[in-house]
ZABA-375974 format. One line per 10 residues: number of its first residue (from 0); their letters; for each residue x, y negated, z negated of N, C-alpha, C, CB. Coordinates in steps of 0.2 Angstrom, whole numbers. Last residue first. Glycine has a CB too. Layout:
! ZABA-375974
NUM) a) X,Y,Z,X,Y,Z,X,Y,Z,X,Y,Z  ...
//
This chain:
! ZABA-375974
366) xxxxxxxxxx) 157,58,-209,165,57,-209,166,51,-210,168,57,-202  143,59,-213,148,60,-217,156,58,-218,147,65,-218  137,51,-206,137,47,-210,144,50,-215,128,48,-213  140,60,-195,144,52,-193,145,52,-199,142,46,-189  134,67,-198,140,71,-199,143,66,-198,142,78,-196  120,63,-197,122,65,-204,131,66,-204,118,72,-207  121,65,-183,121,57,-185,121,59,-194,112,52,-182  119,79,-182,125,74,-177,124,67,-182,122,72,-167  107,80,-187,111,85,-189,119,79,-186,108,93,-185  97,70,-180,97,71,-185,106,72,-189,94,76,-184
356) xxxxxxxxxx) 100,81,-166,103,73,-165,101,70,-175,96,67,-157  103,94,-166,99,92,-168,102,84,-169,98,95,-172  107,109,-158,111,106,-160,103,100,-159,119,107,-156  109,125,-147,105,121,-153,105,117,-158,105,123,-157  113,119,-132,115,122,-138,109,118,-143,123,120,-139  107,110,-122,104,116,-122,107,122,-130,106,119,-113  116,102,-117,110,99,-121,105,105,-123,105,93,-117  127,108,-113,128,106,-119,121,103,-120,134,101,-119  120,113,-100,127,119,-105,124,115,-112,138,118,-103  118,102,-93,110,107,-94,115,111,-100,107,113,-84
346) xxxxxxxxxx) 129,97,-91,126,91,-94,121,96,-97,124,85,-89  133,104,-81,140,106,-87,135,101,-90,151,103,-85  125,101,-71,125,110,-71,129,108,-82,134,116,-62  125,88,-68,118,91,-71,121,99,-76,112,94,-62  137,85,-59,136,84,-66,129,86,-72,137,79,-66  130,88,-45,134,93,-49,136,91,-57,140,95,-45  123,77,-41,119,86,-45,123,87,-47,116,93,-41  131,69,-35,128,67,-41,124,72,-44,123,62,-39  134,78,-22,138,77,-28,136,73,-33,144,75,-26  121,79,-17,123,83,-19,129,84,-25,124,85,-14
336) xxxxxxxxxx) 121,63,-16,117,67,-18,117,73,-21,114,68,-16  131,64,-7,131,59,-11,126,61,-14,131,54,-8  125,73,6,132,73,2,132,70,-5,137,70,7  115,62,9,114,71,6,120,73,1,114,78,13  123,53,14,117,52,11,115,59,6,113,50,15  128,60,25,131,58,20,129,56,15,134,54,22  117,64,33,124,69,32,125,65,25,132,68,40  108,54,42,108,58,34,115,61,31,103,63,34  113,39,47,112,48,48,110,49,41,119,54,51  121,27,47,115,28,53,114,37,53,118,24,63
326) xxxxxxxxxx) 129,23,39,132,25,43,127,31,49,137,28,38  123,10,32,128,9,36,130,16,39,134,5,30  110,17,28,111,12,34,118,10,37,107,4,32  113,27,19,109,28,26,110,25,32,102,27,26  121,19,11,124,23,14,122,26,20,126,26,10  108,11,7,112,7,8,117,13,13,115,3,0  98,22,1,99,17,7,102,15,10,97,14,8  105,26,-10,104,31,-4,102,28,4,98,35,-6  105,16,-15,114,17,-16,110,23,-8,119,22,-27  93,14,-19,96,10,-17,102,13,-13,98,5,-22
316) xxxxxxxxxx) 86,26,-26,86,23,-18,89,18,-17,79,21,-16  96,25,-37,96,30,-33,94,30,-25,93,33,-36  99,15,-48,104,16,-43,102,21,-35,110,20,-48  89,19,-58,88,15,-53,90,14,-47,90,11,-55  94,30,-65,92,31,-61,87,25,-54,90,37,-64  99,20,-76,104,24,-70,101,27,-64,107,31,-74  91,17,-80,94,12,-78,99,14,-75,96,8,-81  84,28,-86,79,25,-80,84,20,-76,71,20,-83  90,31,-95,91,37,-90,88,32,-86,88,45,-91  86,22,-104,94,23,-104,95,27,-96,97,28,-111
306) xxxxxxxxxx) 73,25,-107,75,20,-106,84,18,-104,72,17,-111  75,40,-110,72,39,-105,75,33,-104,65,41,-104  84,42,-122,85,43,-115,81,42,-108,85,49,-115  81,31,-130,86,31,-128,86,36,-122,90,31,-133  66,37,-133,67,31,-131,72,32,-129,68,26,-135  69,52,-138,64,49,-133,66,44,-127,59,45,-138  74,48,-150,78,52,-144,75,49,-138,78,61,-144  65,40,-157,70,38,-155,75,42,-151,72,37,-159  53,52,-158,54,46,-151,62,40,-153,44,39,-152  62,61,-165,62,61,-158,59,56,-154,59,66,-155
296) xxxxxxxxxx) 66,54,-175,70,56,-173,68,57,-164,71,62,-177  50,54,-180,51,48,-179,59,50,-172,52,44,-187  45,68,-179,43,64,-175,45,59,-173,38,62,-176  61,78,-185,56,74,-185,51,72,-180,58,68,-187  74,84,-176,70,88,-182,62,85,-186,76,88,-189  77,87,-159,77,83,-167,70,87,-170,76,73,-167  77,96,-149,85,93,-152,81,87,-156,91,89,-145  63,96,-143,67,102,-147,74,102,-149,67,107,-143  58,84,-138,57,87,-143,58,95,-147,52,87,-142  68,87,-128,66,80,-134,66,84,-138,60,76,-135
286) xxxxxxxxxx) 68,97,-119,70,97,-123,72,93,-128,72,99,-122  55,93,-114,53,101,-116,61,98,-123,55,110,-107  60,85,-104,56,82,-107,54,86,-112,52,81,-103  69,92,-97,71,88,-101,66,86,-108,73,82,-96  57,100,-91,61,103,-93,66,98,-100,65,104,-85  52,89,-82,48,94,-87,51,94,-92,46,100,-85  64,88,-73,57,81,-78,56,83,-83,50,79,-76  67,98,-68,71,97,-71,69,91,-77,77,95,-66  59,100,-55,56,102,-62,61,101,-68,53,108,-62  65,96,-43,63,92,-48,60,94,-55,57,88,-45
276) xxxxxxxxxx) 67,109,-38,73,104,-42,70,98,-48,77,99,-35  59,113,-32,59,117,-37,64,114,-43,61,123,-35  59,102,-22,53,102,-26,54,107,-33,47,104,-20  68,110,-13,70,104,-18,65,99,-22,74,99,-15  61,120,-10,69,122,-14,69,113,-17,79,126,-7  52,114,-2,48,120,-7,55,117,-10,45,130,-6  58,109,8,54,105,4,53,106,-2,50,106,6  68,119,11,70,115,11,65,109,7,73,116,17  54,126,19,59,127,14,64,123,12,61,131,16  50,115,28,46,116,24,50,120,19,39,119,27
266) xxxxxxxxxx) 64,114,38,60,109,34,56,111,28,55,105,40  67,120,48,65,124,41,65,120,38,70,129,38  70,113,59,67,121,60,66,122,53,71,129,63  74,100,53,70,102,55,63,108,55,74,102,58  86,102,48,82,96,43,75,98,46,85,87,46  100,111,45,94,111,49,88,107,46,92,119,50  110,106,38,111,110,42,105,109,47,111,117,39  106,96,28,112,95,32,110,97,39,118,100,30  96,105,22,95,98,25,101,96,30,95,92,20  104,114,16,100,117,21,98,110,26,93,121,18
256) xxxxxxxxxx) 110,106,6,112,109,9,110,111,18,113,113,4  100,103,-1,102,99,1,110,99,6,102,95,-5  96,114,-6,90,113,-3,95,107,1,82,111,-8  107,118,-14,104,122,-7,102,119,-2,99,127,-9  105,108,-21,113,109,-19,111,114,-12,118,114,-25  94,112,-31,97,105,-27,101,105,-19,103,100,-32  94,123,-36,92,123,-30,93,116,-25,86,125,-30  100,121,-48,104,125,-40,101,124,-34,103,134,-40  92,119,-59,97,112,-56,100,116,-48,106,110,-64  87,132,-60,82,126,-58,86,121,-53,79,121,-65
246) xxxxxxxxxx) 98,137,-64,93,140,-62,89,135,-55,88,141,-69  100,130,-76,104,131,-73,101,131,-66,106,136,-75  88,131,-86,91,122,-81,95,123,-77,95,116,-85  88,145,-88,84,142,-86,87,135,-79,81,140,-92  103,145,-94,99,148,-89,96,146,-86,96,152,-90  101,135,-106,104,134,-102,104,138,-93,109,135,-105  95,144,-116,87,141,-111,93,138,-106,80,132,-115  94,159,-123,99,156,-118,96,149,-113,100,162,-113  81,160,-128,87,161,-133,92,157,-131,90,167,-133  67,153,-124,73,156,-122,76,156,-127,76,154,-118
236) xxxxxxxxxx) 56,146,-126,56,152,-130,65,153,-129,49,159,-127  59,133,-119,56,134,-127,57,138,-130,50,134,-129  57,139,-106,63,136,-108,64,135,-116,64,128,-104  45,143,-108,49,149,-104,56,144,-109,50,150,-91  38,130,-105,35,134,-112,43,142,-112,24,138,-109  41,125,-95,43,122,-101,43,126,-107,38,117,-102  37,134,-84,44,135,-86,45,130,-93,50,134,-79  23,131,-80,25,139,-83,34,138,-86,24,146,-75  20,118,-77,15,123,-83,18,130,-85,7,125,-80  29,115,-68,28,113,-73,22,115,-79,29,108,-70
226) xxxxxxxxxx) 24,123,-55,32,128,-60,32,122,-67,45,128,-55  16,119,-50,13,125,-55,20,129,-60,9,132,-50  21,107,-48,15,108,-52,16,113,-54,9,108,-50  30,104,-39,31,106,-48,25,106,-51,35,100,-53  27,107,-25,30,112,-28,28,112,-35,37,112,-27  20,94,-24,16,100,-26,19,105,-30,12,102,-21  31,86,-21,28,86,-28,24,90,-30,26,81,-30  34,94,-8,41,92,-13,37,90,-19,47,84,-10  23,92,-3,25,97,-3,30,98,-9,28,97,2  23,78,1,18,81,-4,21,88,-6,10,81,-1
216) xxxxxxxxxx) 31,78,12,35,75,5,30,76,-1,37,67,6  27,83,19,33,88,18,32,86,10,42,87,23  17,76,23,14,81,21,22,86,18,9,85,28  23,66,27,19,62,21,18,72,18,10,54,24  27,72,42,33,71,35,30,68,28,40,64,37  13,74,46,18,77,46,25,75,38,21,75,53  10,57,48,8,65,46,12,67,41,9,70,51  22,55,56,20,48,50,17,55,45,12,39,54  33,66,66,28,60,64,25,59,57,22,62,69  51,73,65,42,75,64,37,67,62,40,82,56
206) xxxxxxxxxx) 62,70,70,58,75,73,50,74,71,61,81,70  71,65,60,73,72,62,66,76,67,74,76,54  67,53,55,70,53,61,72,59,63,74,49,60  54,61,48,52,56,54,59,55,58,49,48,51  62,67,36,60,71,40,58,68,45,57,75,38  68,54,32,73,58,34,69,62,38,76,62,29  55,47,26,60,46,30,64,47,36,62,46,27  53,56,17,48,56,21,51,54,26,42,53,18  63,53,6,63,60,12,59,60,17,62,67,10  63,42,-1,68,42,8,66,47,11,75,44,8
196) xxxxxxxxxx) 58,41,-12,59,38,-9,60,35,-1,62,39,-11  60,52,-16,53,51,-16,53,47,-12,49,50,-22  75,55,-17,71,61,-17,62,58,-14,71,65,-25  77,47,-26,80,43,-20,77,50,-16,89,41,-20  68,51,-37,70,43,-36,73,42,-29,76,39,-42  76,63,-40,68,59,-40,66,55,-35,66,55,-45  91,57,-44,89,62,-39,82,60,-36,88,70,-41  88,48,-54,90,46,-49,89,51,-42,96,45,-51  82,60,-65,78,55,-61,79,50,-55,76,52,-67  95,67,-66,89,69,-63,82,68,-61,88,73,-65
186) xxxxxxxxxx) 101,55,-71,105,59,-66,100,63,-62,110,63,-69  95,54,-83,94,47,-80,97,51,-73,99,40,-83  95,65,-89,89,63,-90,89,58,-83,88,58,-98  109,66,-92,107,72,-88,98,67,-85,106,82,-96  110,53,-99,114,57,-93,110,63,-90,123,59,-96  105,56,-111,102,51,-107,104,51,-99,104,45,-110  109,67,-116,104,68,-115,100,60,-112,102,70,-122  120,65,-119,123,67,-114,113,68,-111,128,74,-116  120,54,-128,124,51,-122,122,57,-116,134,51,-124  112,61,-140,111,56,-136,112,53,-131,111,53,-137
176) xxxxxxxxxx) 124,68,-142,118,71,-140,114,68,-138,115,74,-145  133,60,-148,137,64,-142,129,68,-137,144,72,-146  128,43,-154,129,51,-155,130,56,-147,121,54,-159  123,31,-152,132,32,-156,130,42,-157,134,25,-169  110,32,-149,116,29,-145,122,30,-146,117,25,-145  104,34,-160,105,40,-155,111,38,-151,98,42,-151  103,22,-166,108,27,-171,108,33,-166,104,29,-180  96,15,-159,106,13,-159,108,18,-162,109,5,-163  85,18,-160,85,17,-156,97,18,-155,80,12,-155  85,27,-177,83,22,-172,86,20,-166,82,16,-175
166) xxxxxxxxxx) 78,36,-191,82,36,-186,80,30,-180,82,42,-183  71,31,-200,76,35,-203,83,38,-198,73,40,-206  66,15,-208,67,19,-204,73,25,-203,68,15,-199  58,17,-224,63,14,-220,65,18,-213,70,14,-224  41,14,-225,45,17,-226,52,15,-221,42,21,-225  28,9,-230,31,4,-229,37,8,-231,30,-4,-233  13,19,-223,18,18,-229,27,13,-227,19,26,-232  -2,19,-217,4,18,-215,9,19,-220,5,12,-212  -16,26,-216,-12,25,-224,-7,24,-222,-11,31,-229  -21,25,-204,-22,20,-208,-18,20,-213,-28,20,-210
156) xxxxxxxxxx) -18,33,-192,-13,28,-193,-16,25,-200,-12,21,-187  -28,42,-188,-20,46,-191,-17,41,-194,-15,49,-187  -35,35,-182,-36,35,-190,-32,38,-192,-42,37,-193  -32,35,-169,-28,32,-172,-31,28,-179,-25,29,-168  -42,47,-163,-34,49,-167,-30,44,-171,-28,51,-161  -51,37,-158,-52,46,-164,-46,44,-168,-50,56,-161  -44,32,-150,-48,28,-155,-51,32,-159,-54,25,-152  -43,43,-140,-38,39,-146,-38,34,-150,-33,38,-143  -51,46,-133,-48,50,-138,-46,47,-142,-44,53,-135  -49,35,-123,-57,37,-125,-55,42,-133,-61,42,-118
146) xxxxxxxxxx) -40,35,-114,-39,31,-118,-43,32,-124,-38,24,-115  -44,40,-102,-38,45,-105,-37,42,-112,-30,45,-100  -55,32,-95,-54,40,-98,-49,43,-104,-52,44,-93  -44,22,-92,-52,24,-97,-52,26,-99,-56,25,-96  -37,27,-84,-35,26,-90,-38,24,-94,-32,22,-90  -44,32,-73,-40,34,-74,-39,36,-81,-36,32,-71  -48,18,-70,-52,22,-74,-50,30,-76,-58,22,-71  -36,12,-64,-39,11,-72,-43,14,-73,-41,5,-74  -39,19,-50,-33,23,-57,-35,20,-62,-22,23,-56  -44,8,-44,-47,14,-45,-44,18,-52,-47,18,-40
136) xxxxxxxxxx) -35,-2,-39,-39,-1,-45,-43,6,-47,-43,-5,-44  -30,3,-27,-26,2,-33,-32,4,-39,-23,-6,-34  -42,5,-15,-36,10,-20,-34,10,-24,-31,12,-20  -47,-9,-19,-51,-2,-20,-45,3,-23,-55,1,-13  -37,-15,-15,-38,-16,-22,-42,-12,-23,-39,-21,-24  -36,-10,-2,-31,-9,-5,-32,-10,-12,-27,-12,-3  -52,-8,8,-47,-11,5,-42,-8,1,-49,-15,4  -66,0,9,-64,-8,12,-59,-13,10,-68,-13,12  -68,12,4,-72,8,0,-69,-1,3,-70,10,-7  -59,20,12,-66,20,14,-69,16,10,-70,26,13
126) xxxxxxxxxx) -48,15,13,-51,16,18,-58,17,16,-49,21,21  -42,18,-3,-43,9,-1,-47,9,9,-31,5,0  -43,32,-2,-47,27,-5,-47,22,-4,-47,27,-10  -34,35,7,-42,35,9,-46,34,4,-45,41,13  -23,29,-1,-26,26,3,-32,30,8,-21,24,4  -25,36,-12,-25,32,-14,-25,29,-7,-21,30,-20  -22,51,-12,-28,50,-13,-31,41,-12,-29,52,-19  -9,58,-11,-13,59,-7,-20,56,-6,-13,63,-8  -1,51,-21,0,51,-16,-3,51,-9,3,54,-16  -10,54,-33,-8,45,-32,-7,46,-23,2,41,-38
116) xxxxxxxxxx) -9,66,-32,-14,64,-32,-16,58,-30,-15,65,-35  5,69,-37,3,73,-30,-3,67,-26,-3,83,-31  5,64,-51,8,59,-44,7,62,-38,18,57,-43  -7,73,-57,-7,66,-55,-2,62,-49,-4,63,-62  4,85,-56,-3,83,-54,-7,75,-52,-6,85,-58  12,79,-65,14,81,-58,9,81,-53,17,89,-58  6,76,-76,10,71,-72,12,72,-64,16,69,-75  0,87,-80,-5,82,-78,2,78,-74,-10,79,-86  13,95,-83,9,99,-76,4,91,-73,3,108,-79  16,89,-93,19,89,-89,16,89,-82,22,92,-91
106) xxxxxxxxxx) 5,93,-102,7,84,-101,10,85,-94,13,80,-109  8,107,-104,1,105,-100,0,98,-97,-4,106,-105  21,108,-107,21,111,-100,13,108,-97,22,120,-100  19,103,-119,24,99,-116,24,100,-109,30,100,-118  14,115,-123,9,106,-124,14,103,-121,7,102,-133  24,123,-123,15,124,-123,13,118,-119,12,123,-131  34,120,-131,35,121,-123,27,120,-121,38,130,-120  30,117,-145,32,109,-142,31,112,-132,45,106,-145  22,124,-152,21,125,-148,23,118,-142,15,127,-149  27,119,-166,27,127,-167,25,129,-160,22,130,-173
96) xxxxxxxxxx) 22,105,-167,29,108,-168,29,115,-168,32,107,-174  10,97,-163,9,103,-162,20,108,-160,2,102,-154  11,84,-169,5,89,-168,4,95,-168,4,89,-163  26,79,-167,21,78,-174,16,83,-175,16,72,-174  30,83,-155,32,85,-161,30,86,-168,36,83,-161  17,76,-147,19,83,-145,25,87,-153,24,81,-136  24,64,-153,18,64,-150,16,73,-154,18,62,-139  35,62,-147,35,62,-154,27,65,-155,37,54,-156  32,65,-132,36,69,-136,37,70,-143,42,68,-134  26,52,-131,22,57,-129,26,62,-133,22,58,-121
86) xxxxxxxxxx) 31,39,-131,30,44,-137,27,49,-137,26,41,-142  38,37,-118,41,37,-121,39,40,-130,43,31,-120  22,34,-112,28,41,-111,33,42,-113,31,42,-105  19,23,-118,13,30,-120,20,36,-118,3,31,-112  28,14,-114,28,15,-119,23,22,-123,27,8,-121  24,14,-98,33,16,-102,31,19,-110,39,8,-103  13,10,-98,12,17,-97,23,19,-99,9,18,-86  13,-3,-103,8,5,-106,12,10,-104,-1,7,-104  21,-7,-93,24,-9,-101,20,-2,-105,21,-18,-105  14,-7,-81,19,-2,-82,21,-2,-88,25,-3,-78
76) xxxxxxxxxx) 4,-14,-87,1,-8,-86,8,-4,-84,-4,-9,-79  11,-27,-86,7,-25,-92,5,-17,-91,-1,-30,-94  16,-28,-71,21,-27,-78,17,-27,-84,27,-34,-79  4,-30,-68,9,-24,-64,13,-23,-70,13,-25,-55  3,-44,-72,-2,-37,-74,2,-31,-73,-9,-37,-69  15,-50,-66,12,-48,-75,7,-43,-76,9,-56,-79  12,-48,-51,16,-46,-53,16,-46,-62,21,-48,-50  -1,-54,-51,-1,-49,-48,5,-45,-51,-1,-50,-40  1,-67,-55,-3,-63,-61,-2,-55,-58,-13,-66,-62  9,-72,-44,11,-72,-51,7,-66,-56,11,-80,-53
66) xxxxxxxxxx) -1,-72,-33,4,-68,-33,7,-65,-42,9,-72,-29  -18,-70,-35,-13,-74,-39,-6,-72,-37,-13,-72,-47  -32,-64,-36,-31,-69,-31,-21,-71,-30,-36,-76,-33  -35,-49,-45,-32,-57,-46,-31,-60,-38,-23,-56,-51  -40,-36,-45,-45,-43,-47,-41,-49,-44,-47,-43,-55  -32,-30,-47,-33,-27,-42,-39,-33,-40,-36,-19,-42  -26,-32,-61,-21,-33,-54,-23,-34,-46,-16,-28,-53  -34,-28,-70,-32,-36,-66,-28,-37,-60,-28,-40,-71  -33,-15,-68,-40,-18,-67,-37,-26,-64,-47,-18,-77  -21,-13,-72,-22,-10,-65,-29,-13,-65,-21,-1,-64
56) xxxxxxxxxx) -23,-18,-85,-17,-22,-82,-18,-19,-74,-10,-20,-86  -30,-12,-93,-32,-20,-92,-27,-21,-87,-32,-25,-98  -26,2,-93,-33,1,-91,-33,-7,-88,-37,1,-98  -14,-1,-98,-13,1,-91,-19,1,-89,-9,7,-91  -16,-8,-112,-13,-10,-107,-13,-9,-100,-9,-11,-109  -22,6,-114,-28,0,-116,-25,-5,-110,-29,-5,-125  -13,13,-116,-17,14,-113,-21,9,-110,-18,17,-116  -7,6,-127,-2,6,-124,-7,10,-118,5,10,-127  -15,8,-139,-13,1,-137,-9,0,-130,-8,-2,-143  -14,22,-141,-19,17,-140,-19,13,-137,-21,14,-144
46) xxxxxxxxxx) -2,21,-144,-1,23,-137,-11,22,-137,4,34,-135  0,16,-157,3,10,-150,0,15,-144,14,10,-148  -8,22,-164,-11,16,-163,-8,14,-156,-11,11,-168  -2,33,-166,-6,34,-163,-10,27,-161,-10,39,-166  9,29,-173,10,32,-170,5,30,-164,11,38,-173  11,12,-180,8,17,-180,9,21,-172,2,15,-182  17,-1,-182,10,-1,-182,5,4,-183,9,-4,-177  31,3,-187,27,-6,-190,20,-4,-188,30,-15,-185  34,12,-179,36,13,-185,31,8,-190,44,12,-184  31,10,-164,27,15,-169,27,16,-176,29,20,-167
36) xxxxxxxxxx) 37,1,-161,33,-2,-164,28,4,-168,31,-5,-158  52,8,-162,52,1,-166,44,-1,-168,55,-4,-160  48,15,-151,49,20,-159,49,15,-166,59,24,-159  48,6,-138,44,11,-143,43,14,-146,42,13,-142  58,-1,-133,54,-3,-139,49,-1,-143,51,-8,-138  61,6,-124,67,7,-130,63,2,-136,77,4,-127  50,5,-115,53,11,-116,58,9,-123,57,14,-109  53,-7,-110,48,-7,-117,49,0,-120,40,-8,-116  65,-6,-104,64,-13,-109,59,-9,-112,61,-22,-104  66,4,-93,71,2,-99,71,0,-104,73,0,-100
26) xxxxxxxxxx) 51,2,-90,52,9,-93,59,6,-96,53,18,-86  53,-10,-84,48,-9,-90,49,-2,-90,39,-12,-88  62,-8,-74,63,-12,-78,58,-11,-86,61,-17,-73  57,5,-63,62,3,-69,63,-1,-76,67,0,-65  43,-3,-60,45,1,-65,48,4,-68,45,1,-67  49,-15,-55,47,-15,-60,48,-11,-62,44,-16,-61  54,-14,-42,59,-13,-45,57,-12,-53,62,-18,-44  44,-17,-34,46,-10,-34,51,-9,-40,50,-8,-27  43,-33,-34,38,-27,-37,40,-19,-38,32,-27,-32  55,-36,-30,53,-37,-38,50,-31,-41,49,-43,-39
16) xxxxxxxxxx) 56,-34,-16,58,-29,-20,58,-29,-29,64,-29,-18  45,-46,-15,43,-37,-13,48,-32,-18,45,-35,-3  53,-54,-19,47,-53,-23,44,-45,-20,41,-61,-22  61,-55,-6,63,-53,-13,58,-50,-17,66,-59,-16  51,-55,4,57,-47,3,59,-48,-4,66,-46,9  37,-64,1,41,-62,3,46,-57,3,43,-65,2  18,-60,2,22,-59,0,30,-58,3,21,-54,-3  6,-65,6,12,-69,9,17,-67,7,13,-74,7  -3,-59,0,-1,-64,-5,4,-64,-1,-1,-63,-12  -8,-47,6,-14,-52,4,-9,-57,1,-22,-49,-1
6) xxxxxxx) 4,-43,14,0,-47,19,-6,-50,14,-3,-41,27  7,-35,2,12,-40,5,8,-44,8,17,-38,9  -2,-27,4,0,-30,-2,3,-36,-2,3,-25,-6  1,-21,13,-6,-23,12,-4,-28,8,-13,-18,9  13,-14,10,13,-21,17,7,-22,16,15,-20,26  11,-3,1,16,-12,-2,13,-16,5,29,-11,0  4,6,0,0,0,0,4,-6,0,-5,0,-6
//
C-alpha cells in the first residue's frame, strides 16, 4: 500500500523511507521501555494499554487527512504493538511456567498466521471496499478483539507492591547471556527482514511475474506456520534443544544456496527451505522465557533482546539493497546473507545451555 499511500499525501522518498523505518525504531525505543513500565504500572495493565494504542493508532491513521498525524499514529500503534511483544514472554512465564513451549508455540503460530494474512488480505481489502484506508484500517479491529480479555486480566494488577526492581534493562546488558541472546535474536531477524523484503523481488527478475513471486513469497511465511506450533514446544522439552536451532538455522545456507544455483526451476523449494529458516522467531522467542528464572527477569531479557536485536536487524534490507544495486544480480546479495547465517550456528550452542541470565548477574554481584 506504500505508493497509495504516498500518492494520498504527496508523500516524498525521505518521509517514505521514515515510514518504513518505524518499526524498527519503535520496537528499539519502546521495546526497551517495557519492563520499566510494567514494573510502576503493571504487567497486565501495559499490554492493556499497549493494545488500546494499536486499536487507536491503526483507526487514526486510516482517518487522518494529515501527513504528520499519519506518521504519529503509525508510531502510536507500532509503540503498542513493540511494547505488547516485548511482554508477551514475561507474560507466558508468569502464567503458564510449566508450559512456556506450549503457549509460546500458540502466540507464535498467531503471528505467523497473522503476517501470511496481512500479506494476502489487505489489498483486496482496500479493492473491494474503495481504497487503502479500508485496508489499513481494518486490522484495528483486529485489535479490538484482541484487547477485550484484558480488561479481565488487568485486575491481576491491583495490589501492585512498591518493590525494587530486581532485574533491568542494563543489568542484562552487562551479562554474556544477554549479548549473545540479542545477537542471535537481531541476526535472525535481519535475515527476515531482508528475506521479506527483496525476495519477491529476486524471483520477478529471475523470470516470474508480479503474481507469481507475491505467491513464492507467501510461501516463505506460510512455511512457519505450522512448524511454529509444533517445534517451540519440541525445543522446550529437548534435553539437547541446540539440535533443534541447529537444524532449523541449515536450511538458510541451502536454501540460499539453491538460489544461487537455480532461482528459477526450483524456486518453490528453495521457498519452502528458507521459510523453514525463519522459524528461528519462534524458537528464540521459546528461549526467553526459558533462560530466566522470574517474569520480571524475563521481560528484562525480553526487552534487551528484541529491542537490541531490531537495531541490528535494521541493517538488513538496506545493506541487501544497496549490494543488489551496485552489482545488478543476486549472487552476491545471497552470499552476504549466507555469511551473516553462519554466526547463528556457534550463537544457537551457547543460548541453548542451561544457563539463567538471573544466575549470570548474581556471579557479577559476586565477583
Amino acid at each position: 500500500m506504500l505508493e497509495e499511500i504516498r500518492d494520498a499525501y504527496s508523500m516524498s522518498g525521505p518521509t517514505a523511507g521514515l515510514l518504513t523505518s518505524l518499526p524498527v525504531i519503535a520496537f528499539a525505543a519502546f521495546g526497551a521501555l517495557a519492563p520499566a513500565a510494567a514494573h510502576r504500572i503493571g504487567l497486565h495493565r501495559v499490554t492493556l494499554l499497549a493494545l488500546v494504542a494499536v486499536m487507536l493508532g491503526l483507526t487514526g491513521r486510516a482517518l487522518t487527512g494529515s501527513e504528520t498525524l499519519f506518521l504519529l499514529l503509525s508510531m502510536l500503534a507500532l509503540a503498542g504493538m513493540a511494547m505488547a511483544n516485548v511482554l508477551l514472554p514475561s507474560l507466558v512465564k508468569l502464567h503458564f511456567p510449566d508450559r512456556i513451549g506450549m503457549v509460546t508455540a500458540i502466540y507464535t503460530t498467531a503471528l505467523s498466521t497473522g503476517l501470511t494474512a496481512a500479506l494476502v488480505l489487505t489489498v483486496p481489502i482496500s479493492d473491494s471496499f474503495g481504497g487503502w484506508r479500508w485496508g489499513l484500517g481494518t486490522w484495528a479491529l483486529v485489535a479490538a478483539v484482541a484487547a477485550i480479555p484484558w480488561f479481565g486480566l488487568a485486575a491481576h494488577d491491583r495490589h501492585l507492591e512498591s518493590t525494587p526492581r530486581t532485574v533491568s534493562f542494563r543489568d542484562v546488558a552487562r551479562t554474556r547471556l544477554g549479548l549473545a541472546m540479542a545477537g542471535f535474536f537481531g541476526l535472525q531477524s535481519l535475515q527476515a527482514y531482508a528475506i521479506f523484503g527483496w525476495f519477491a523481488t529476486l524471483w520477478r527478475d529471475n523470470g516470474y511475474d508480479a503474481t507469481t513471486a507475491g505467491v513464492l513469497a507467501g510461501v516463505v511465511a506460510g512455511t512457519a506456520i505450522p512448524l511454529s506450533l509444533w517445534l517451540p514446544n519440541v525445543l522446550a522439552r529437548s534435553a539437547e534443544p541446540w539440535r533443534v536451532l541447529v537444524a532449523v538455522i541449515a536450511t538458510y545456507p541451502v536454501g540460499y544456496v539453491g538460489l544461487m544455483l537455480s532461482p528459477h526451476d526450483l524456486a518453490l523449494l528453495w521457498a519452502v527451505l528458507v521459510g523453514i529458516g525463519t522459524v528461528t522467531f519462534p524458537l528464540i522467542l521459546t528461549l526467553i522465557g526459558l533462560r530466566a528464572r522470574t517474569p520480571e527477569g524475563t521481560a528484562a531479557l525480553s526487552a534487551f533482546t528484541q529491542s537490541t536485536g531490531y537495531l541490528i536487524a535494521a541493517a538488513g534490507p538496506f545493506v541487501v539493497g544497496v549490494v543488489h544495486t551496485a552489482t545488478s544480480g543476486w549472487t552476491v546479495p545471497l552470499a552476504l546473507m549466507l555469511v551473516l547465517a553462519m554466526p547463528l550456528f556457534a550463537l544457537a550452542v551457547y543460548v541453548s545451555r542451561p544457563i539463567m541470565v538471573e544466575d549470570q548477574l548474581q556471579q557479577r554481584v559476586s565477583a
